[in-house]
Each structure stands twice: as structure tokens, then as C-alpha cells.
N, C-alpha and C positions, 0 to 999 in steps of 0.2 A: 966173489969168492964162494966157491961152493966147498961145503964136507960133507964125508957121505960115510954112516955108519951104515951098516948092515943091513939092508929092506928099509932102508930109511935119508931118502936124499935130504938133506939138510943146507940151506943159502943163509947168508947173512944178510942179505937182502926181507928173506922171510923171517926173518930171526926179530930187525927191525917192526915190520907189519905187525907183530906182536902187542905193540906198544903202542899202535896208533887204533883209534876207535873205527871201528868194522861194524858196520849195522847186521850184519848176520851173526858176528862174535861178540856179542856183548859180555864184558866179564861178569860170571855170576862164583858165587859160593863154591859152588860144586866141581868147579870148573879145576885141571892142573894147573893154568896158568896163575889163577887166583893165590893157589899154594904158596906158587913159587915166587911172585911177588911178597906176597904175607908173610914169608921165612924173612927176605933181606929185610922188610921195612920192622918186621917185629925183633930182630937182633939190635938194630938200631935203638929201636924205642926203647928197648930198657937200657941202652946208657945214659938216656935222656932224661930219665924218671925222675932224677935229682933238682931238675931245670924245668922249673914249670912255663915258663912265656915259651921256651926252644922250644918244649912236648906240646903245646897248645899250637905252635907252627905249623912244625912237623907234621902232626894228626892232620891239622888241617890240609896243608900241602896234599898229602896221600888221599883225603879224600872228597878234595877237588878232581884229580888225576881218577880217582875210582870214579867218580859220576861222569866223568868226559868220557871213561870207556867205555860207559853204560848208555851214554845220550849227545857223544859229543858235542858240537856248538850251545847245545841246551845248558851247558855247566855255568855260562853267562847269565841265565834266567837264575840259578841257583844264589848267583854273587847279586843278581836285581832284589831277589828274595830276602835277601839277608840285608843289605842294603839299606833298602826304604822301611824296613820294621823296624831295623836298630835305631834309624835316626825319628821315626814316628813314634818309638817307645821313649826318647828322652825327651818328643816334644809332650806325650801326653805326660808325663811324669812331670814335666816341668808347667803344665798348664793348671792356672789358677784357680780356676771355677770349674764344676761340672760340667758347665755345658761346652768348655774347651776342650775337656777333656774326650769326650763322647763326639765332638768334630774329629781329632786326631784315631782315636780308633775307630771311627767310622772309617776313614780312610785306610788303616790297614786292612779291616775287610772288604772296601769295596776292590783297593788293587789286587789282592789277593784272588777273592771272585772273580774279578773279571779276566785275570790270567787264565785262573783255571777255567773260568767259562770258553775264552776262546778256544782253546787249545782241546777243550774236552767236549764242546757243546757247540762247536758255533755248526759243525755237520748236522746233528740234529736238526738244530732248529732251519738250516738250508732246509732238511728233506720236510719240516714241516711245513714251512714256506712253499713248496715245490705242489704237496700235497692238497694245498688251498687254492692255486694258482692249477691245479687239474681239476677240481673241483666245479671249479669257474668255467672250464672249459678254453684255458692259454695255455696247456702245459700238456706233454702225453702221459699218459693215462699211468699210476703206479698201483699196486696194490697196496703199497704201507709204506711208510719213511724208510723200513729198515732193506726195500724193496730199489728206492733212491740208488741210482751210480755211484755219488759220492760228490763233494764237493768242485766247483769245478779247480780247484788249488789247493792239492792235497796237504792237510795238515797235518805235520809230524807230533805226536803225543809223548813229550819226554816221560823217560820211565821215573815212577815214582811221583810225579806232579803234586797228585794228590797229599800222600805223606808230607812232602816237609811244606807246605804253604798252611794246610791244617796245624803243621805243629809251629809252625811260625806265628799265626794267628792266634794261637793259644798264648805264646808271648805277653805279644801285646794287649790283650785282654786282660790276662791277666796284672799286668802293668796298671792298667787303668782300674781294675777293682782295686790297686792296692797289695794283692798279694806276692809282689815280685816290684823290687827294685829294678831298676833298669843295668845293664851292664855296662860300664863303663869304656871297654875295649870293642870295637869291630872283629876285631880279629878274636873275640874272646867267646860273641856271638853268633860269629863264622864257624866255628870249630862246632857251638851246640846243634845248629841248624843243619851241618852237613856233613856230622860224626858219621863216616861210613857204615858198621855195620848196620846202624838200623834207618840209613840213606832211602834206598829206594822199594823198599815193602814193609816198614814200619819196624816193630813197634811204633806207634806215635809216642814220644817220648814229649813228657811233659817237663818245662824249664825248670818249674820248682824243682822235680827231682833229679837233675842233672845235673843246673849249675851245682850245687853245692860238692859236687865229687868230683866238677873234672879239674879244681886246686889241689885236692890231696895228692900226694906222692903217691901212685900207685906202688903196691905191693903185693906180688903176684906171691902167696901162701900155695902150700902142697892141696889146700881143701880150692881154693880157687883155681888151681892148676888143673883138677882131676875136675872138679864139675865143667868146668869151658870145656874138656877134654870130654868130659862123656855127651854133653850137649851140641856138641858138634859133628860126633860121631851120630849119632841120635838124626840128627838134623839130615846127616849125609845120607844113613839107613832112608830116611823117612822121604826125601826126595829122589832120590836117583836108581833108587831097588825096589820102592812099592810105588810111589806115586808114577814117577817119566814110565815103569813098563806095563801099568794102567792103564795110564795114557793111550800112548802105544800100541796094545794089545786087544785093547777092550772099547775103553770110555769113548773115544774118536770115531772109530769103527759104528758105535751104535750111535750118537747124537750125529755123526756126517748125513747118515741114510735110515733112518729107524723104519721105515717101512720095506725093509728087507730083510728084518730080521722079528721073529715072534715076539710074544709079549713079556713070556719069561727071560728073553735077552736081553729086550730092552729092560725091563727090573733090575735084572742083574747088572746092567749098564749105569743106572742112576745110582745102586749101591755102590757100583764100582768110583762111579762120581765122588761119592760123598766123603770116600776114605781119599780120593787121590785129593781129589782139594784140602780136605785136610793136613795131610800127609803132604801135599808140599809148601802152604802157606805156614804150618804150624814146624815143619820141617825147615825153612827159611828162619823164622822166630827162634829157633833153640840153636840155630848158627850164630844168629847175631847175638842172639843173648849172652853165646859161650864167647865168640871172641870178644864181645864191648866187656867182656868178668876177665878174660885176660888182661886190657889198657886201663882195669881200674876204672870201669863204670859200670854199676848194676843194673840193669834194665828191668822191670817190673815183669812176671808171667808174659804172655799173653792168650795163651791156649792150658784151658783144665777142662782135660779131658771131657769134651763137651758133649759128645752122643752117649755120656752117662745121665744127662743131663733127665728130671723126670716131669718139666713142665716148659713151656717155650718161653718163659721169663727166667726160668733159671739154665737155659741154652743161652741166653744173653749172656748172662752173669761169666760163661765160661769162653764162649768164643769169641775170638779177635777183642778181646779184653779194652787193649788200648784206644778202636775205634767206638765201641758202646759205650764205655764210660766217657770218651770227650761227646760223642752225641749228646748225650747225659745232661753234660756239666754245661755245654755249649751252646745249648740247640734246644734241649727238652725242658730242662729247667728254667730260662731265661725267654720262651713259652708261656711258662707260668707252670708247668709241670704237674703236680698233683693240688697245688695248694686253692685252686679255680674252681673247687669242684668237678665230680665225678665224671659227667658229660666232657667240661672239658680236658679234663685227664685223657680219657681214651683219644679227644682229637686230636690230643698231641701227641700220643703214641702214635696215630698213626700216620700224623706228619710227621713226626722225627723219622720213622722208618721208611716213608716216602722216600727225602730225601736221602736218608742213607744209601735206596735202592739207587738214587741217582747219582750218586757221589763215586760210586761202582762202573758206572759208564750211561753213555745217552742213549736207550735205549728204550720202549718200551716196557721188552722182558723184566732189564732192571728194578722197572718202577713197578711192574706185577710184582716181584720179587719184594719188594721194600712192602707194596701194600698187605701179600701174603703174610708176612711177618709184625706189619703193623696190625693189621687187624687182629691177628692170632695173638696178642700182646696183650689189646685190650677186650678181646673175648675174655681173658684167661684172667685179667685183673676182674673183670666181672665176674665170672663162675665162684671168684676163691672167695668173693664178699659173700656170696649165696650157700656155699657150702665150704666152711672153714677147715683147711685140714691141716695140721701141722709139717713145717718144708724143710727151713735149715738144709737145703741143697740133696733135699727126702731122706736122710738117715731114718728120719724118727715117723715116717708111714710105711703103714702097713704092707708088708713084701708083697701079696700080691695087687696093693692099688699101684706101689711103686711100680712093679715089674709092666703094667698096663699102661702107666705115664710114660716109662721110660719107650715102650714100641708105639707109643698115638704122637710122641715126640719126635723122635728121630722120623717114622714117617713125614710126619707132616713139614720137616727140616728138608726132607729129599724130598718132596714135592716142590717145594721151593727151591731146589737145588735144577731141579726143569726146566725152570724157566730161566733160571740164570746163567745153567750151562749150555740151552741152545742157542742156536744163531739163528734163529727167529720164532714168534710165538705161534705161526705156524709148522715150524718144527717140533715142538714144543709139544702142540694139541695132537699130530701125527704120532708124538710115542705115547701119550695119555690112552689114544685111541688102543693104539697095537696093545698095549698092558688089558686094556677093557674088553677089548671084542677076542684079540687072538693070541692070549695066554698059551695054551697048550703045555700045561709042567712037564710031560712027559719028556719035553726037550731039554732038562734041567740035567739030569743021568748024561744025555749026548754032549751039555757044553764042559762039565765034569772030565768027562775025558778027549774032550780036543781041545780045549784049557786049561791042560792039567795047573800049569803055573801060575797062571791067573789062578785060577779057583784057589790055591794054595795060598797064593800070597793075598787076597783080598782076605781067607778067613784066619790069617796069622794077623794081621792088621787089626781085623776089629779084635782079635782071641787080646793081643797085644793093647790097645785102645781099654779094654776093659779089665785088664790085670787090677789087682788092690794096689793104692797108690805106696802101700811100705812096702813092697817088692820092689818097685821102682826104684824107692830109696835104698833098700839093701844094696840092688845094682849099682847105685852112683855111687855110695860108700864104699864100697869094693873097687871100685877103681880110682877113687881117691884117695883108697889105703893102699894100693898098689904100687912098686916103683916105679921109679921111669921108665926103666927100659922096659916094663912089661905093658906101660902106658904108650910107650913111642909104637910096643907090639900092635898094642891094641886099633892106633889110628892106621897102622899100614895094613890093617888086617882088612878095616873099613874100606879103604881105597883100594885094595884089591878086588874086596866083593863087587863092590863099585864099579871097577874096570871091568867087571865081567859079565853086567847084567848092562852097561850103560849103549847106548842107542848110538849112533853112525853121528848123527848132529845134535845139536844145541836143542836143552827143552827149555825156555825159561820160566822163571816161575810164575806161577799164575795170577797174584798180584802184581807184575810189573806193568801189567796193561792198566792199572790202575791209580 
């Protein structure tokens, strides 16, 4: 049966296809479909408020259904995930001795690892293998792993892998230090592990602070109504109008080919980088954050304002929040962290940011990426022992050392942004080169005006990015003091902008590969 409105054929056949997962239509945030799903299931949800086992269902149900249309057949590995930790977290809780205890969570990391090993790493380590075996002279000839064809059995990379097996393992860890009971329900653990919004690009949501809010009776307040409300507009701005025509416009253009373009390009290219990445993972974040504050769960920041940032430790402190502090708590600490002594302080900074680099993807670049950061960690813990200056996130230094931290920061962030945004680190050295040898600014006036809207919207972003944070809050006040109907104005106002700047296909977000 076909209906046909207006410049618009319409089948109920395609109406169906909708509903079933399409590896090139992945539902995302941004998306109308998402909308329009998100309206029926969220009029539901608040009749169910009352009914906590029903709403713990329910939520669940929908976002099992949201990861299927994100990764299809992979929503099985989601219910394996949940599975083998729920029943590992009541054997280590229930095991006697330490060293039962430390058997059962070893196993939750090691299955957890080794999922995400294969699925995330086992190519790598093919093209390393591949690379030893040319070496040797059995194998033809590559330039670099990243050079490799590929597996010969392509691996599909569910979206998100990373987020919830890291926040699953947090679990059980936690379990076994002691600070978390184990949940008594599957279904109860299900719900925390696979809570849609912050499913497939994080936050990592840590158990301590979650279980305890998703028993409350949700109660969606006017002040909770108008912040989800302004953070999702926010979200929609910050992805689909500055980041995807970035993207688009600019950033693609110069990491595909950098040696066709000068050096001032390429600059402007990495800057254009730094705010799109920004701008759609931290744009992602103030989505989930706004609707998890709609179903009555608060999700902790995870993005403050970070290229204000006036030292590469206090750039941690603000970006991807939820990934540094479990690095932290996880990884660095349990290291031995700072308490080992000063030598090995820095080693472990810059193993912890190793691995971070790799946790990112299997790549070379990555792991430059993770060591640029790690080493720039514990340069900077050394410098501040040698010449003490007071930080507190720099309020309290001096505006012109501040204003010098804040531009040796942010560069040396997008330096590192190089290597992680090319597709190989000979791509990489190629735009290093063009910025070094073939600058020429005079082409800065010409990209000005045949980019007029690029150049507009990159410097609305950072102009934006560095406003004073009570501005911010004046805004969100304002349209939490606002009515509805000037609030319902508000969100159609967004999705119009939206429709008018948005691209012909699908951008997704840039943590999904992760």
C-alpha cells in the first residue's frame, strides 16, 4: 500500500524498514526518527512513574530496541555483558576469602577484555603479525600495520563496546572493594548497564551513582523540565549546526588530502578539529544528560569547558570527565598512582594515557596520541614541583601567565588532536610538514571569504566555548523560567535551524567508533 503526500512518495512497506536496524541508518540523537519514537515511549513513561519493577522494564525493553538499531545482532553481546557480571558480582560478594574474591573479579575483567580485545584489537594485532611475517621475508612487503588490507574476516565493531563493558567492570570492581552491594534483580542490572541515553558514547556512568536513583519515583519539576530542555537543544546546536558542517565543510577536506592544501589551511583545519570534536562528543553528552534528567536519573557533567583549560592536567580534569576519572580510579591508582614515588608517578601517567590512547582504537596514531598526553602529564607534574604557582582551575594566576597557559594548552591539545584525527601517522607528519615549510598567511584573507560560514561558525564556537560560565546559567534560567509553550517554541526553533544546515546523509557521532 502506497500514500503519496506531496513531493513525497510514502509505502508502508518503508514505513516498516524504519523499525528494523539498517547499518547505514543507525538511530542517533539527532536524528527525526529518534524524536518520534522518544515522544510515544516518553508519554508512556510517565504513566508508569508510579510502578517501579513496570518503569525498570519498560526503560529496559526501549533500550534494548535503541541498541539493536544502533548495532543490531550485537544487542546479544549487550544481554552477554550484563549477564556474566550480574552473576560474577554475586559470586564475588558471596566469596569468602580474598583470594575468592580476586578469582571472581578477575574474571570479570578478563571476559570483558577479551571481548573488547577481539572485536576492537584482534585487526591490529593481524597487521602486526602480518608485519613480522614481511620482515622475515613470507609475507609482501607493507609499509605499516595501518597500511595492512585488513583482516581476512571482517570484524564488525559494535557501536559503543567500549562504554558499557568499562562501565560494567566498574561494577564489579567495585563489588569486590566492598563499595557496592551486588543487585539482587537481573533485570534490575540490565536496566543500569543498558539505560539508553548514555548507551552508546558514555557518559560512563558509575553504579554507585545510579543505582541509587533509578528506585525513586521520577519527578519531572519545571527546573528539570527546562534544563533537559535547554541541554538538548544545546546538544542538537553543538552537533548538527557547528560540528557535522565542520565536518563537512572543512575538517575532512583537509585531513583526506593535506598536501593540497597550504599550511594556513591545514591550521585552520586542526582548529576546525578541535571544536568539531568537541562540539559533537560534548554535544552528544548534554543530550544524554538532558533526557537521562527527564526518566529521573542525573548523570554527572562530563565536558567543562575544556580549551579554557590553563595546564594539560587541568585539560583532564575537564574533558571527557567520566573516561579520566575511571582511568583514575581503575587504572592509575591501582598502578600504585602517586604513592610509589615520583619516578614512578610519571610512569604511570604515562601508562595510564598509553592505554587510554588505545582504548580509543588500535592504532598506532592512537597510542602517539595517548603517549603525547601522557608524557605532557608528567612533564607538567614535574615543572609545577620546580616552580610552584597557584591553579585552582587558574583563577588565582596571574592573567598574563594564565592567558600564556591557556594558548601552550590548547595548542599542544591540537597537536595531539593530529594524530588522532588522521588516518595514518603519515598523514599526520604530511600536515605537520605543510603548517612548517608552507604556511603562507596571506591565504588566511582568501579562506575568509570563500568560507565565509565556516570561518563564522568556528569563531561563534570558540567566541561561545569561552563565554563566562554565569551567562550560561542566566540562559538556562531563562528558559526554565520560561512557559511551555515558549519552551516547545524554543525546541522547534532548534530543529528548524537543524533542518537547514543538516547534510543529505547520516553524520554519526564521533565516539561511536569507539
Amino acid at each position: 500500500m502506497n500514500i503519496d503526500f506531496p513531493g513525497f512518495p510514502f509505502s508502508a512497506e518503508r514505513f516498516g524498514e524504519l523499525f528494523l536496524y539498517r547499518t547505514e541508518e543507525p538511530l542517533l540523537f539527532s536524528t527525526g526518527f529518534f524524536f518520534f519514537l522518544f515522544t510515544g515511549f516518553f508519554i508512556l513513561f510517565l504513566s508508569l512513574r508510579k510502578h517501579a519493577p513496570v518503569r525498570i522494564c519498560y526503560v529496559t525493553l526501549f533500550s534494548l530496541y535503541f541498541y539493536y538499531k544502533t548495532s543490531g545482532i550485537c544487542v546479544l553481546l549487550l544481554l552477554f555483558t550484563a549477564t556474566s557480571d550480574f552473576l560474577i558480582a554475586h559470586g564475588t560478594f558471596a566469596a569468602r576469602t580474598k583470594r575468592g574474591k580476586k578469582v571472581w573479579v578477575a574474571l570479570s575483567v578478563c571476559i570483558n577484555l577479551m571481548m573488547l580485545g577481539y572485536f576492537k584489537y584482534a585487526g591490529f594485532l593481524y597487521s602486526l603479525v602480518v608485519m613480522c611475517l614481511q620482515q622475515v621475508g613470507v609475507w609482501p612487503g607493507v609499509a605499516s600495520p595501518e597500511a595492512v588490507s585488513g583482516m581476512p574476516v571482517d570484524i564488525f565493531l559494535p557501536v559503543g563496546i567500549s562504554f558499557f563493558t568499562f562501565q560494567s567492570m566498574s561494577y564489579t570492581i567495585d563489588v569486590y572493594r566492598g563499595r557496592l552491594q551486588p543487585l539482587c534483580r537481573w533485570m534490575d542490572y540490565l536496566f543500569y548497564i543498558s539505560f539508553f541515553p548514555g548507551l552508546v558514547a558514555g557518559p560512563i556512568v558509575r553504579a554507585r551513582d545510579f543505582i541509587p536513583q533509578m528506585y525513586r519515583r521520577p519527578f519531572l519539576s519545571r527546573e528539570h523540565l527546562g534544563e533537559g530542555l535547554y541541554l538538548i537543544i544545546c546538544g542538537l546546536l553543538k552537533k548538527c549546526v557547528i560540528s557535522d558542517y565542520l565536518s563537512l565543510n572543512l575538517v575532512d577536506r583537509v585531513f583526506d588530502a593535506p598536501t593540497l592544501y597550504t599550511g594556513v589551511e591545514n591550521l585552520l583545519g586542526v582548529y576546525g578539529y578541535a571544536l568539531q570534536i568537541y562540539c559533537d562528543f560534548s554535544g552528544y553528552s548534554d543530550m544524554a544528560i538532558g533526557i537521562a534528567l527527564w526518566l529521573g536519573i542525573r548523570f554527572r557533567a562530563n565536558f567543562d569547558s575544556p580549551y579554557r583549560s590553563t595546564s594539560i592536567t587541568e585539560f583532564w580534569r575537564r574533558w571527557h570527565i567520566s573516561l579520566s576519572t575511571w582511568l583514575k580510579d581503575y587504572l592509575y591508582i591501582p598502578l600504585g598512582g602517586n604513592r610509589k614515588g615520583r619516578l614512578r608517578m610519571y610512569v604511570n601517567l604515562i601508562v595510564t594515557m598509553l592505554l587510554g590512547g588505545l582504548w580509543h582504537g588500535a592504532a598506532f596514531r592512537f597510542v602517539l596520541w595517548g603517549g603525547i598526553h601522557g608524557l605532557s602529564l608528567a612533564v607538567h607534574k614535574w615543572t609545577r614541583r620546580r616552580f610552584p604557582a597557584p591553579e585552582n582551575g587558574g583563577a588565582k594566576q596571574h592573567p598574563l601567565r594564565r592567558l600564556c597557559g591557556l594558548i601552550f594548552t590548547f595548542h599542544l591539545v591540537c597537536f595531539g588532536w593530529i594524530f588522532f584525527r588522521a588516518d595514518s601517522v603519515r598523514t599526520a607528519f604530511d600536515l605537520l610538514e605543510q603548517i612548517a615549510t608552507r604556511f603562507y598567511p596571506e591565504v588566511f584573507l582568501q579562506f575568509v571569504e570563500g568560507y565565509p560560514v565556516v570561518f563564522l561558525l568556528m569563531l561563534s564556537g570558540y567566541l561561545i566555548h569561552f563565554i563566562p560560565k554565569r551567562i550560561d546559567l542566566h540562559i538556562q534560567q531563562a528558559i526554565i523560567r520560561s512557559p511551555l509553550a515558549l519552551q516547545a517554541l524554543y525546541l522547534i526553533a532548534a530543529i528548524f535551524l537543524v533542518a537547514q544546515v543538516k547534510s543529505a546523509g547520516i553524520v554519526p557521532f564521533i565516539y561511536f567508533q569507539f
